[in-house]
C-alpha positions as CSV (number, residue, x, y, z in Angstrom):
1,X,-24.7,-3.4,1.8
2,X,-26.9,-0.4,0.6
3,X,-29.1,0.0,-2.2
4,X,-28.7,-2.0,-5.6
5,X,-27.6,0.6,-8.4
6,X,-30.9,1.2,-10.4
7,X,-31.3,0.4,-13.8
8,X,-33.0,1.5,-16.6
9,X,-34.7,-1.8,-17.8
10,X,-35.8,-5.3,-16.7
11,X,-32.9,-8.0,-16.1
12,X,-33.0,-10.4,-18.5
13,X,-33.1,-13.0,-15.5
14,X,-36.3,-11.2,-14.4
15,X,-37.8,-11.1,-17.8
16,X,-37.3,-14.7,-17.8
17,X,-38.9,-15.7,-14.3
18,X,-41.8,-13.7,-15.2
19,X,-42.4,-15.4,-18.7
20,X,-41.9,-18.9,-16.5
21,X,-43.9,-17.8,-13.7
22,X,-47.2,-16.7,-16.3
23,X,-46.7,-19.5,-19.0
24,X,-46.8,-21.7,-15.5
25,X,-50.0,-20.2,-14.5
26,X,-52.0,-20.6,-17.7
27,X,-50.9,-24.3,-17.7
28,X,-52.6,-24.2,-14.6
29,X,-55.4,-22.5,-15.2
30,X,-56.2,-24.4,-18.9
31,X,-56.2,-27.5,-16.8
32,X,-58.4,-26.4,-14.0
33,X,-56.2,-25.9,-11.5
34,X,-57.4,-23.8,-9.0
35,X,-56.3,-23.5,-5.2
36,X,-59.9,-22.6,-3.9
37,X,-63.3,-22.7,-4.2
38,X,-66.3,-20.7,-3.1
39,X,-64.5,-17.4,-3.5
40,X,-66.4,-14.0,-4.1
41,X,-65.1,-13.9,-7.8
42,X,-65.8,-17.9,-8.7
43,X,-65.3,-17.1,-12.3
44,X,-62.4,-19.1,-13.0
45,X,-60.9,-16.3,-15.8
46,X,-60.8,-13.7,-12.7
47,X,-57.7,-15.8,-11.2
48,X,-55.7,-14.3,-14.3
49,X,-55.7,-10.9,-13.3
50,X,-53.7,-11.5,-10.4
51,X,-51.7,-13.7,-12.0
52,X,-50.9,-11.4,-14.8
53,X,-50.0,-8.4,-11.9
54,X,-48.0,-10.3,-10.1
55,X,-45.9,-11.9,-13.3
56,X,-45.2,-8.0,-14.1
57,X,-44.2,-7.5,-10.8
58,X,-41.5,-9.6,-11.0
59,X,-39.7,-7.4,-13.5
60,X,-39.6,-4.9,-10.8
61,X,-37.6,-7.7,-8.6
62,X,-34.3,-5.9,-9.0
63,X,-35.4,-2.4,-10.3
64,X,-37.8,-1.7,-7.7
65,X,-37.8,-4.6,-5.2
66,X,-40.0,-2.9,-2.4
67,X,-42.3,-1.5,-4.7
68,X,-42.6,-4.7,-6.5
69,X,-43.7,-7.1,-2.7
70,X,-45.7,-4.2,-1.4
71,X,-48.2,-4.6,-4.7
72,X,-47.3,-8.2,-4.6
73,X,-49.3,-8.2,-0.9
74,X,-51.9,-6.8,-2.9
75,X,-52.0,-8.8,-5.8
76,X,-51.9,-11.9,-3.3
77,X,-54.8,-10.4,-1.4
78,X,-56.6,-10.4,-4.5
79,X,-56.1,-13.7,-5.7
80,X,-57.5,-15.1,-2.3
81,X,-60.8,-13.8,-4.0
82,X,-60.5,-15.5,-7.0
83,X,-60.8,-19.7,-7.5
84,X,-56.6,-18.7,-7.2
85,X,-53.4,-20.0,-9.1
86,X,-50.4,-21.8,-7.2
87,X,-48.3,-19.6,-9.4
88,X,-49.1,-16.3,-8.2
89,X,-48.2,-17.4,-5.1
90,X,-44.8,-18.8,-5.8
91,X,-44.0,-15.6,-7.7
92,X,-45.0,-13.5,-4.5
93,X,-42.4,-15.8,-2.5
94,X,-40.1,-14.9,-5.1
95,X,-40.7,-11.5,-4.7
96,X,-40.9,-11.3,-1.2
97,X,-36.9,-13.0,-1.4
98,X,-35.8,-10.3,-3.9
99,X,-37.1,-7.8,-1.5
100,X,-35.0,-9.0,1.2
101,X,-31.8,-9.4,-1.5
102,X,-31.8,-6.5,-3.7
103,X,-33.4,-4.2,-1.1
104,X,-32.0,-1.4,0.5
105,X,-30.4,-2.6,4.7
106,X,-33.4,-1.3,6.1
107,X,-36.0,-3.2,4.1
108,X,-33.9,-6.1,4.7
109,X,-34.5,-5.8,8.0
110,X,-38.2,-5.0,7.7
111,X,-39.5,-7.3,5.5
112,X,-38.7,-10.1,7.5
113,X,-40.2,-8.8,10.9
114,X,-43.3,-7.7,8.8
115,X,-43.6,-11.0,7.3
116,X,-43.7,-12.6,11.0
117,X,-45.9,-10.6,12.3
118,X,-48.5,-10.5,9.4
119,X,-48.3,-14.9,10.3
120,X,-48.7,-14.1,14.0
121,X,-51.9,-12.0,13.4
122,X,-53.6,-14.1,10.3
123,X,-53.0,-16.9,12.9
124,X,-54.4,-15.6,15.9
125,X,-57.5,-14.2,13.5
126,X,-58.2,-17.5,12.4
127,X,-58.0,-18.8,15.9
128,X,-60.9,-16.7,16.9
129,X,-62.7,-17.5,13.3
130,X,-62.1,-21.2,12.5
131,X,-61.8,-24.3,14.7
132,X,-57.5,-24.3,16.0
133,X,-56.7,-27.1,13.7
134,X,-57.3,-25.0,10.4
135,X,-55.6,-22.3,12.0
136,X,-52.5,-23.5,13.0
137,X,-52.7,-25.1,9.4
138,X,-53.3,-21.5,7.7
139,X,-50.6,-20.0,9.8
140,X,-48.0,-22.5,8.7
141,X,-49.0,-21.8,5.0
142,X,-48.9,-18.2,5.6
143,X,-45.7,-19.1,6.9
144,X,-43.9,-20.7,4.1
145,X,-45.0,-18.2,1.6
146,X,-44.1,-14.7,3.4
147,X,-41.6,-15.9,6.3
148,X,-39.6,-18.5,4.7
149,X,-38.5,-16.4,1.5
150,X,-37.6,-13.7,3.7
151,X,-35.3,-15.5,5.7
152,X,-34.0,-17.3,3.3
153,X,-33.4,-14.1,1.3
154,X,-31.7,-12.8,4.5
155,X,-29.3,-15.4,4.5
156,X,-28.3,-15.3,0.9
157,X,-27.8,-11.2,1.8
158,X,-25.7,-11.7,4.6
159,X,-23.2,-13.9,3.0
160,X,-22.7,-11.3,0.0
161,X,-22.2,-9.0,2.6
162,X,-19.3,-11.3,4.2
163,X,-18.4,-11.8,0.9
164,X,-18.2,-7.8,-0.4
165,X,-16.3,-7.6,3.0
166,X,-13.6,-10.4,2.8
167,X,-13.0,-9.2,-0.8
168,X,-12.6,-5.5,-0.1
169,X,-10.1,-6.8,2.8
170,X,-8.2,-8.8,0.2
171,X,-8.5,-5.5,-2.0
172,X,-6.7,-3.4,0.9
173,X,-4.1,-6.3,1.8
174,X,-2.9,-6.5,-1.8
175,X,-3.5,-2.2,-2.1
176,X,-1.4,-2.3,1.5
177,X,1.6,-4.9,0.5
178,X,1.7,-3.2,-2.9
179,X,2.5,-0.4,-1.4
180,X,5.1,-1.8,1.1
181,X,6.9,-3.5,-1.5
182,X,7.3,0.1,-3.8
183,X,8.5,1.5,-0.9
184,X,10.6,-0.5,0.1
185,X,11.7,-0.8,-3.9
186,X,12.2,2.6,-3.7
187,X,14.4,3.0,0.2
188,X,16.4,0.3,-1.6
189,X,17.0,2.0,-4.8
190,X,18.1,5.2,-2.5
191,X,19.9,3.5,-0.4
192,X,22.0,2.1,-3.2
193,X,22.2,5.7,-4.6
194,X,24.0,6.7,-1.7
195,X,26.3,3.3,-2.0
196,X,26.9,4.1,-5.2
197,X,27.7,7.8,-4.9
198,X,30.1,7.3,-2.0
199,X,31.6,4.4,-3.5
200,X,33.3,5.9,-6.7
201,X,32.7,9.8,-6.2
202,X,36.0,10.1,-4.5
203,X,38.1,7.8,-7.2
204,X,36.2,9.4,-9.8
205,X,37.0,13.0,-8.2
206,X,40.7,12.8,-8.1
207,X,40.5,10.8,-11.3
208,X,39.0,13.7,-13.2
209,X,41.4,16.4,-11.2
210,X,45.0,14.7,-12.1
211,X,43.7,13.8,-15.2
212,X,43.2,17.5,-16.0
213,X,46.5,18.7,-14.1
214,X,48.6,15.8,-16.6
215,X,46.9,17.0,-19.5
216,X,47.7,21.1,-18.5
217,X,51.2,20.5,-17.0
218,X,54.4,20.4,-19.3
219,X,56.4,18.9,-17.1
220,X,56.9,15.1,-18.0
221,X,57.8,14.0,-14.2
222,X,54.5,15.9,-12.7
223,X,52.5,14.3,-15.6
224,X,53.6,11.0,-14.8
225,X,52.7,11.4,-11.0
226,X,49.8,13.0,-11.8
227,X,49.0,9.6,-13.9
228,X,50.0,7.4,-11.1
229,X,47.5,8.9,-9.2
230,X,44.8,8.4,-11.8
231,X,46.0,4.7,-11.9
232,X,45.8,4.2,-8.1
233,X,42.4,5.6,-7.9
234,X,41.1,3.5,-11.0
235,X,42.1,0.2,-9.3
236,X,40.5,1.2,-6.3
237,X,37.4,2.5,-7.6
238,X,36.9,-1.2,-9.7
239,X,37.6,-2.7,-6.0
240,X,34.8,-0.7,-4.7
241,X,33.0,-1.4,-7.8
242,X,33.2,-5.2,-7.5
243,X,32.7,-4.9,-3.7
244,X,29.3,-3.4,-4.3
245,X,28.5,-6.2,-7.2
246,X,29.3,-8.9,-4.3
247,X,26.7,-7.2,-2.0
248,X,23.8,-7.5,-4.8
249,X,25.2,-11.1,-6.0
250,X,21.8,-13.5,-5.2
251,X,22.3,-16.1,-2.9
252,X,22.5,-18.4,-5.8
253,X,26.3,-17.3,-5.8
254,X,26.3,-19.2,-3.0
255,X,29.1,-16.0,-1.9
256,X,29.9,-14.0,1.3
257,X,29.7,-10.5,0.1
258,X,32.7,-8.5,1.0
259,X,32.2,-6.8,4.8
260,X,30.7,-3.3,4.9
261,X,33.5,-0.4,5.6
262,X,33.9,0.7,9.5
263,X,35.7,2.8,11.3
264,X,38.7,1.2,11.8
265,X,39.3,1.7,7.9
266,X,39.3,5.4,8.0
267,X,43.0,5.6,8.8
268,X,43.6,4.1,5.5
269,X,41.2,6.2,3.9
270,X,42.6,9.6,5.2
271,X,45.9,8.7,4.2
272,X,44.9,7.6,0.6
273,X,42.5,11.0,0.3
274,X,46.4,12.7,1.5
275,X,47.6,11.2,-1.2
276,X,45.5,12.2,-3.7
277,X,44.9,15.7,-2.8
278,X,48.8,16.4,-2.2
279,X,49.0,18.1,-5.2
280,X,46.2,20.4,-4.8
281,X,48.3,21.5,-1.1
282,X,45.3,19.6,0.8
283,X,47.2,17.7,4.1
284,X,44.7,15.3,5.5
285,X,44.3,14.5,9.3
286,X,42.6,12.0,11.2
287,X,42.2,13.2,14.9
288,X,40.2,10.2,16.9
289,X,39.2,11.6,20.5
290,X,37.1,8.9,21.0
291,X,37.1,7.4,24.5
292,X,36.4,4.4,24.0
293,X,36.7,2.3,20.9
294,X,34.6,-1.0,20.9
295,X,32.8,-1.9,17.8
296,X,29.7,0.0,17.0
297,X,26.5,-1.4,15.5
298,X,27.4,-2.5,11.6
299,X,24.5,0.7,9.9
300,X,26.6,3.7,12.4
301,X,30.6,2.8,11.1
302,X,29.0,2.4,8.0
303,X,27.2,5.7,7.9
304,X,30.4,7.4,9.4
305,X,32.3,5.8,6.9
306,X,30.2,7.0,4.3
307,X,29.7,10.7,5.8
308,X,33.9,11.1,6.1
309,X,34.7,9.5,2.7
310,X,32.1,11.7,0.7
311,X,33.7,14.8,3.2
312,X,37.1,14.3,1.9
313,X,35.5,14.1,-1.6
314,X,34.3,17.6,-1.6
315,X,37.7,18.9,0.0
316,X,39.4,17.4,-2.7
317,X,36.9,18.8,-5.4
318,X,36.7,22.5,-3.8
319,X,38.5,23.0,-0.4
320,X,41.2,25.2,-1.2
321,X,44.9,24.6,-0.1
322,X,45.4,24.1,4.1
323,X,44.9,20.9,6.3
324,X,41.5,18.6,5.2
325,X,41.0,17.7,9.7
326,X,38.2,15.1,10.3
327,X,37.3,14.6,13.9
328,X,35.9,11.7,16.1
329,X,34.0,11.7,19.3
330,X,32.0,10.3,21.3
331,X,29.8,11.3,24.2
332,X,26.1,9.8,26.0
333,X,25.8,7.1,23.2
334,X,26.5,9.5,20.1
335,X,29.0,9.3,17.5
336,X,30.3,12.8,16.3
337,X,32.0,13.2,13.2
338,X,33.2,16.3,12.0
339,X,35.4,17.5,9.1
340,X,36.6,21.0,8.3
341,X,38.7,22.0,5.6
342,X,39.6,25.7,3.9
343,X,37.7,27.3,1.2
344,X,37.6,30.3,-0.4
345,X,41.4,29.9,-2.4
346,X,42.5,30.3,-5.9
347,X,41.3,28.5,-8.4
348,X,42.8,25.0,-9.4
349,X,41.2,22.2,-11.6
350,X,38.4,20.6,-10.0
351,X,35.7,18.3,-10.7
352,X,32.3,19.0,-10.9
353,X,29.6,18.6,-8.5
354,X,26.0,17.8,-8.5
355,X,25.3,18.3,-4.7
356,X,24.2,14.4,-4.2
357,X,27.0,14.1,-1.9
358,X,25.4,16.4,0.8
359,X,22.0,15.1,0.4
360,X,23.1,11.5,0.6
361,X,24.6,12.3,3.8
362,X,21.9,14.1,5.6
363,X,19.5,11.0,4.1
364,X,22.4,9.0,6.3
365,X,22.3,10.9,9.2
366,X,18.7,11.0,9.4
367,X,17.8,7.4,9.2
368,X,19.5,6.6,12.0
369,X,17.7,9.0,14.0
370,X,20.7,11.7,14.0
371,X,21.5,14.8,12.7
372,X,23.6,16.3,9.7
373,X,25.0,19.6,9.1
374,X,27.2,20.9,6.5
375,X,28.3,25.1,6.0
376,X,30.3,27.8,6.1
377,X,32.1,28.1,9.9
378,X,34.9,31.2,11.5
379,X,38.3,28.9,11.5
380,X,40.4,29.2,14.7
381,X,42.6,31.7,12.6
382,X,39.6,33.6,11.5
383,X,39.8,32.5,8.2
384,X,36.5,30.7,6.2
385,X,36.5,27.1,7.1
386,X,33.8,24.5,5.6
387,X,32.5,22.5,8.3
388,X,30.7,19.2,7.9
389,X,29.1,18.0,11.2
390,X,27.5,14.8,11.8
391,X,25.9,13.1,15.3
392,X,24.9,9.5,15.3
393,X,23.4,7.4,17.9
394,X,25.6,4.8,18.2
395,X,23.3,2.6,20.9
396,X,21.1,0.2,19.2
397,X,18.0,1.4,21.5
398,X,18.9,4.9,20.2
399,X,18.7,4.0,16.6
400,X,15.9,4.9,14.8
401,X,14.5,7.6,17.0
């Protein structure tokens, strides 16, 4: 705890100890009160000039706190020459507690250790001046007034400090889980981006592509297919649609949500992407050269899932006519997916794009701890081929890396 932030008056605190601590004094001193007698200055009005010094010095308690006990030592000093008034010397213990308080670390430290030794050595002096009672006596009084305010001060400073301390932890904790809980607001909102996306882009796509083609073609029988197609890919996307309401459904509901998609359901999806991109001359394949085919962890099918479906998406939207070929491999604990289809063919009606798709799938890719690539490739034939490319850990200890 460093220095108390100066200010440009008296607290009102202060204003009122001092106001106490004189009013107190001339109480005193109208009654006759005096601590001593004998005294260099025995005239009883000289004890009011220390009292008066050391009343202003306790508006300096706070402002100037060292200031204020090192001309309190003083103003104490002086009153020991005087008939003396118990009030100066409560203020000075006052003072000599703010010190230790409102101080700076290193006057907290000091004033303490000063006080002790200024008791050791009036002690000892009084040892070699007065008989030992009186000076043990003396000592103890010294004592109470410069020692005991001190530490007590000490204490009262050390438990701010603990407290400063356990309330700027508290600060950082709630700063800390504050921030954990927007980022974890904000991986699920993404996360749910990407559902989202995947989910219903690929309906949606075909949706808006036979739509066009029944609304351009004149022929009543290629309308009506076209339509079918629209149909079939409406249902489905509302299936997706409520599949991904299930999975946000509280637990209130009291409902299993429907089971994340896996590999085993891209067979179904290749042929229903076949069947929607027939009429754009896009033949789907599913080629699975993987050598063995045990379940793999729940977060890898589904990004594979994901990576394939949102592939065949963008063939639909913008490959142009030839064979849509997605590829499945496996080798030292990694999952390979790859899709390639043609580009570069006449124009057709297609669907637009906002480029989502690709970053979803790297963000996929990525948080598993693999790696994503999607571009321009030479096809076997030498013709352009777009090539999506995906490797996933597929080991739970590889995860993450």
């Amino acid at each position: 705890m460093g220095r108390v932030a100066p200010v440009s008056r008296p607290h009102r605190a202060d204003v009122l100890i001092a106001v106490c601590g004189l009013s107190g004094g001339l109480l005193m001193w109208l009654a006759g009160l005096g601590l001593q007698a004998g005294r260099p200055f025995g005239a009883p009005w000289s004890a009011l000039l220390p009292l008066a010094a050391m009343a202003a010095l306790e508006l300096l308690r706070r402002v100037r706190p060292a200031t204020a006990v090192a001309l309190g030592v003083v103003a104490l000093t002086a009153d020991q020459l005087t008939p003396g008034n118990l009030a100066t010397v409560v203020m000075f213990t006052d003072l000599a507690y703010a010190a230790v308080v409102y101080g700076t670390a290193s006057a907290a430290r000091r004033v303490p250790a000063a006080a002790s030794l200024v008791t050791v050595a009036v002690t000892i002096g009084c040892l070699a001046w007065l008989r030992p009672a009186e000076a043990l006596l003396i000592g103890v009084v010294v004592g109470m007034v410069a020692v005991l305010p001190a530490l007590t001060g000490a204490g009262v400073r050390t438990h701010r400090v603990a407290a400063d301390a356990a309330r700027l932890r508290a600060e950082q904790t709630a700063l800390l889980a504050e921030m954990d809980r927007a980022q974890a607001v904000t991986a699920e909102r993404s996360r749910m981006a990407r559902e989202l996306h995947d989910m219903v882009a690929g309906h949606l796509s075909a949706i808006a592509i036979h739509s066009t083609a029944a609304l351009s073609l004149d022929d009543p029988a290629a309308s009506r297919d076209a339509l079918g197609v629209v149909r079939e890919n409406s249902v489905a996307g509302l299936a997706e649609m409520r599949r991904l309401i299930g999975l946000l459904r509280t637990a209130e509901d009291h409902r299993e949500p429907a089971a994340a998609p896996a590999l085993s359901g891209l067979e179904a999806l290749v042929r229903l992407s076949g069947a929607n991109a027939a009429s754009g001359g896009l033949v789907c394949v599913l080629e699975d050269g993987r050598r063995s085919r045990e379940r793999l962890p729940a977060p890898v099918e589904l990004a594979a899932y994901r990576i394939v479906q949102e592939s065949l998406t963008n063939a639909l939207k913008h490959a142009a006519p030839g064979p849509v070929t997605v590829r499945l491999g496996d080798a030292g604990g990694v999952l390979r997916v790859e899709v390639t289809s043609v580009y570069g063919g006449p124009e057709r009606p297609r669907a637009p794009g906002s480029g989502a798709g690709l970053v979803g799938m790297r963000e996929r890719a990525v948080l598993l701890g693999g790696t994503f690539e999607a571009g321009p490739a030479d096809g076997p034939d030498g013709g352009g081929v777009w090539r999506v490319r995906a490797e996933l850990p597929a080991a739970e200890g590889m995860m993450g890396r």
